[in-house]
C-alpha angles and dihedrals in degrees: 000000000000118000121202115197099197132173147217099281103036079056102043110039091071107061088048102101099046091047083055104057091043084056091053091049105047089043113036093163089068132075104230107191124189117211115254090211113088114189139106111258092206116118126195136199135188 
């Protein structure tokens, strides 16, 4: 069995791009813009 802990981002990011140009679509009056960062803003600390 494998087991991925995966977080928002790792899911999300993903599907950003596509949501984005649905949105475009579906809204051409808006101006729908995507982040050019891509990185996870988590932090972790141990």
């Amino acid at each position: 069995m494998n087991l991925i802990d995966a977080g928002h981002f790792e899911t999300e990011d993903p599907v950003c791009e596509v949501l984005a140009m649905l949105l475009r679509e579906r809204f051409p009056e808006l101006r729908v813009l995507k982040s050019t960062v891509h990185r996870n803003e988590t932090q972790f600390f141990g």
